[in-house]
N, C-alpha and C positions, 0 to 999 in steps of 0.2 A: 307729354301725351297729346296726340290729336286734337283739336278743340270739336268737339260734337254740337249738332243741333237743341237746342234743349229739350225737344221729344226725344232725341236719342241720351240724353242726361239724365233724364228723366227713368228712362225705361232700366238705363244703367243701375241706376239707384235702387229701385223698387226689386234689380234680384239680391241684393243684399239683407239678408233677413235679421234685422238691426235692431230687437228687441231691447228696451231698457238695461242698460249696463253690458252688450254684448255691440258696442259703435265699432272696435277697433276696426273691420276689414274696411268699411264704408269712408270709417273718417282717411283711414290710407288713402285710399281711392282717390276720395277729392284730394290733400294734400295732393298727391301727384297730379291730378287732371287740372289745378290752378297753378302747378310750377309757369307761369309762361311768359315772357317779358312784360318787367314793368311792376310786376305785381310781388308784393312779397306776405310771409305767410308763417304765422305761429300757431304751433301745435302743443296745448296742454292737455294730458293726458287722451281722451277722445274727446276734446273739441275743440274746432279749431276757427279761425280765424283770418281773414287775408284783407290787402286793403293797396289801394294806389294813391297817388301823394304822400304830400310831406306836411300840411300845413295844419294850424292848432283847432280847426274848424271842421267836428268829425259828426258825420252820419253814420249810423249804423245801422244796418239790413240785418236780422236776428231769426234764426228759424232752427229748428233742432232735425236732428237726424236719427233719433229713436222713433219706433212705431212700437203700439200695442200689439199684445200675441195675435196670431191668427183667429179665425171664427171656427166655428164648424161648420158649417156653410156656405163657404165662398162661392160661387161658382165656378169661380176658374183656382189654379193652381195661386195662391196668395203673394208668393213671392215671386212669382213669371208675371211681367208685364205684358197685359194681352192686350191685344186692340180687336174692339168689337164697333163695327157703326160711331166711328170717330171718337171713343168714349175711348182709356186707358185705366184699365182693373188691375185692383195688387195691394197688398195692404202697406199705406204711406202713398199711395198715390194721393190721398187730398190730403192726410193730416201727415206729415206737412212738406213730404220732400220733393210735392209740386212747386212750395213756394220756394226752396232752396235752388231746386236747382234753375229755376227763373229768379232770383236774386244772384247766382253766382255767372249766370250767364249777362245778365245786365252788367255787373261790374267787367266781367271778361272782355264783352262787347265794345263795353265804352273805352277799357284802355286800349284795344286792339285801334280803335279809332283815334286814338292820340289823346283822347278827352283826360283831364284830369282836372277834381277840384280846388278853383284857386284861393290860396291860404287855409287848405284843407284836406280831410284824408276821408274817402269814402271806405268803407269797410263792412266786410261780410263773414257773418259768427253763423257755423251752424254746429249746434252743440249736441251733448248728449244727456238723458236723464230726465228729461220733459216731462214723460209721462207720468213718472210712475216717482220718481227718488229726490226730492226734495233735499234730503243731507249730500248728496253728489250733482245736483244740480248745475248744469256744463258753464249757462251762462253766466248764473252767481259765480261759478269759480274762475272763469275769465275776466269777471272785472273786480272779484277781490285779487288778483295776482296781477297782471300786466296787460288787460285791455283798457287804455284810456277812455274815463268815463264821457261817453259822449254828450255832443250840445242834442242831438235830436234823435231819433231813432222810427222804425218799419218794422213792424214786428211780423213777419210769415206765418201767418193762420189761414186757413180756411174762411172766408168772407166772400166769397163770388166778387170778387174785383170794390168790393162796398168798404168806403172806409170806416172804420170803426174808431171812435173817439172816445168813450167809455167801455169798462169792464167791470160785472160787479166781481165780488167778493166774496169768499167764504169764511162764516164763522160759525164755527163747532161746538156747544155748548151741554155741557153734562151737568143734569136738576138730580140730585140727592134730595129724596124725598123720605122721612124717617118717622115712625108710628111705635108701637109699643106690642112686643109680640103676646099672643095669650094662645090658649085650645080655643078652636074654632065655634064647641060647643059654648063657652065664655065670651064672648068678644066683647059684653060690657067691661070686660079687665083689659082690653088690649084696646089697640090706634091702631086700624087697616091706612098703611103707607101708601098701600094702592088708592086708596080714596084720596088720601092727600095727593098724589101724583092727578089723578082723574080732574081734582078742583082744580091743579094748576093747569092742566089742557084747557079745561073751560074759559081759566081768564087768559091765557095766551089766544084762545080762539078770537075774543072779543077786543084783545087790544092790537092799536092798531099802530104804527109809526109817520108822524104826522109830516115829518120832512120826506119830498121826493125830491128824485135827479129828473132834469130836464129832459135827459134823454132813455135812463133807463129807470124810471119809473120808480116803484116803494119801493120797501127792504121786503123781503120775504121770508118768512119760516115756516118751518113744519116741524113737526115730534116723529121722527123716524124709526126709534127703537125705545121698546120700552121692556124692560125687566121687574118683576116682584115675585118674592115668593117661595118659599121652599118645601112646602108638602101641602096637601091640601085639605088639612086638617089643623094647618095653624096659620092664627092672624100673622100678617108679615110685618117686620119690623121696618123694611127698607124697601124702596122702589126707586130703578133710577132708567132714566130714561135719556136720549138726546134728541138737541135741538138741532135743527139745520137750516141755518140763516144765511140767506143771500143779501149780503150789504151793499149798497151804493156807497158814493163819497158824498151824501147828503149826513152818514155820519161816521165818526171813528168806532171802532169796535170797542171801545173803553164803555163809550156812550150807549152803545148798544149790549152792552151789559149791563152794565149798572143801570137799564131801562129794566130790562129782563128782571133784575133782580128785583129791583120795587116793586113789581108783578105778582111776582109767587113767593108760595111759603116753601119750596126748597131751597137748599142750598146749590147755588151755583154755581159752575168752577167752570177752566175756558178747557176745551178738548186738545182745539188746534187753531190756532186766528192767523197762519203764513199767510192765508192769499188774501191780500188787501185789495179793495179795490179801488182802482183806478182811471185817471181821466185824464185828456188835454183840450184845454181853449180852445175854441175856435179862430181865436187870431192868431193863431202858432201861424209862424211858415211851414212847419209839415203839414198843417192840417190842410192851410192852400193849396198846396204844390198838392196835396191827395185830390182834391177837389179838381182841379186842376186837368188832371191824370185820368179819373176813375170817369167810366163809363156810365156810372150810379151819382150824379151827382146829390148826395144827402149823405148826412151826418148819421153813423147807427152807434147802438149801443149794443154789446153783445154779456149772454150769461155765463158762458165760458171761461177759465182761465186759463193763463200762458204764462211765456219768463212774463211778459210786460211787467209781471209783480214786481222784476227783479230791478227795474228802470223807473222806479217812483224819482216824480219830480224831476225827470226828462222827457219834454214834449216828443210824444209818440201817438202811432196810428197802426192797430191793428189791418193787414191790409192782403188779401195772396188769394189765388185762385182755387176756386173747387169750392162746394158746399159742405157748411162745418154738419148739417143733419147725416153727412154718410159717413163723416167720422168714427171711425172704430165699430164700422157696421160692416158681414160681410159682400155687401153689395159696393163695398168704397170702389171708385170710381170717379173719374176726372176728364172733362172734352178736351179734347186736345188744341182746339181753338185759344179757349180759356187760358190753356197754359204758355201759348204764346203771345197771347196779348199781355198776358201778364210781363213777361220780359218789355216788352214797348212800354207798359205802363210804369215800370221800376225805374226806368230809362228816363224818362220825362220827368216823373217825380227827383227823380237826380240833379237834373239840370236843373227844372225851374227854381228846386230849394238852393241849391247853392248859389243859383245867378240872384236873387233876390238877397239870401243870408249875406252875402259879401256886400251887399249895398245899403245893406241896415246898418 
């Protein structure tokens, strides 16, 4: 296939309407559009994979190629790439297959230029299932099966060219909160569960987590839903409610339970704790070779998550053009500037981490 401009890769991409579990026509696409000297390329089910070199010293450039459904609201047609006053609208243009297809043009680029890393393999994953499917999650299944686990990794998010060094976390937590049912006209013979849920709001309101992350700040929670009750004419036996706590790596999620639990008189069970959160040193070579690169020179943390969950304890930097606030909003939209400097900046970040990783 032709090699394209990455606005024209770009524009390619965003008519494929690649909802969660629906990659196949998209992931075809690129498999064909990266067949091209030099370059070679594995395809597990819809995600795939491609990489130049040979040697044991592996980057990886990580972005997915699902997008969330449509709005009702878009302005323009969701899946037609529009260009309006230098902007490019369509839903995935910022989240995230602006960063893909400027990840896959930078690798194109560079081998088209002879470049290749020495004692090492640059490599480009853009997967499927991001959003939404955690059990079919494209990148976890490419490196439980045969993508070699990388020494560093770039994860394609949405960060306006900023590199991102931390990411919190999520953890989901369900308070069973239990009382003694009676008639309502009674209640000296019953425990309103609801009141016990109400006391544990209160001490959750006033307790606080004393460890912070340098760069993203406290742990955060909230009581998101809260249930009690089955007629209104009887005390209720049971009230259950959940938590939604935004972790840092200030603590593990074990820690932040068993904090929760000392707290309150429910009982506490974990909902969902997958997305851990994570972080890289500042004295990584990706984090230089970012710094390096980016137009923003400052370290951010972001509340968002991504695979990065899937690459704990591989020095990574969330890193790709466009703003992550019009993510899944239907105003998404991407300057087309941005998304070519992003290719230069991938570029750079290439070279500088390999020329430096080889001479450590």
């Amino acid at each position: 296939m032709k090699k394209m401009s990455v606005i024209d890769l770009l524009n390619a991409m965003i008519e494929f309407p690649s909802l969660s579990g629906e990659e196949d026509e998209i992931c075809t696409f690129m498999q064909s559009y990266v067949d091209q000297p030099g370059v070679q390329s594995t395809r597990i089910e819809n995600s795939l994979y491609f990489w130049i070199g040979d040697g044991d010293h592996r980057l990886l450039m990580a972005s997915h190629l699902d997008v969330v459904p449509p709005s009702s609201s878009h302005p323009y047609p969701p899946f037609t790439a529009t260009h309006v006053g230098g902007m490019i609208y369509g839903r995935g243009s910022v989240d995230a297959k602006a960063s893909g297809a400027a990840m896959t043009s930078a690798l194109l680029e560079l081998a088209a230029e002879g470049w290749s890393p020495k004692q090492g393999q640059l490599i480009v994953a853009l997967t499927e299932c991001e959003e939404t499917d955690y059990e079919n999650n494209g990148l976890q299944k490419l490196l439980n099966q045969s993508l070699a686990r990388p020494d560093a990794a770039l994860v394609g998010e949405p960060t306006n060219l900023a590199p991102i060094v931390a990411q919190k976390g999520l953890l989901i937590l369900r308070l069973d909160s239990m009382g003694k049912t009676a008639h309502a006209a009674r209640d000296s013979l019953g425990e309103n569960a609801i009141l016990v849920a109400a006391d544990d709001i209160q001490r959750l309101s006033k307790f606080k987590f004393e460890r912070t992350h340098p760069i993203l700040g406290e742990v955060s929670m909230n009581v998101t839903t809260i249930h009690g009750g089955t007629a209104r004419n009887v005390i209720p036996d049971c009230c259950t409610m959940y938590l939604d706590i935004r972790s840092t790596p200030a603590y593990t999620h074990t820690e932040i339970v068993d904090a929760i639990s000392d707290v309150v008189q429910s009982k506490v069970s974990i909902h969902s704790d997958r997305v851990v959160p994570v972080s890289t040193e500042i004295e990584e070579n990706i984090v230089k070779a970012c710094l390096n690169a980016s137009p923003v020179n400052q370290l951010n943390g972001s509340p968002t998550a991504s695979d990065w969950i899937y690459l704990q304890g591989i020095p990574a930097v969330k890193i790709g053009p466009g703003s992550s606030e019009l993510s899944h909003t239907p105003n998404e939209h991407i300057d087309q500037i941005e998304v070519t400097e992003s290719v230069k900046l991938y570029k750079e970040v290439v070279k500088w981490y390999f020329e430096r990783s080889t001479q450590d």
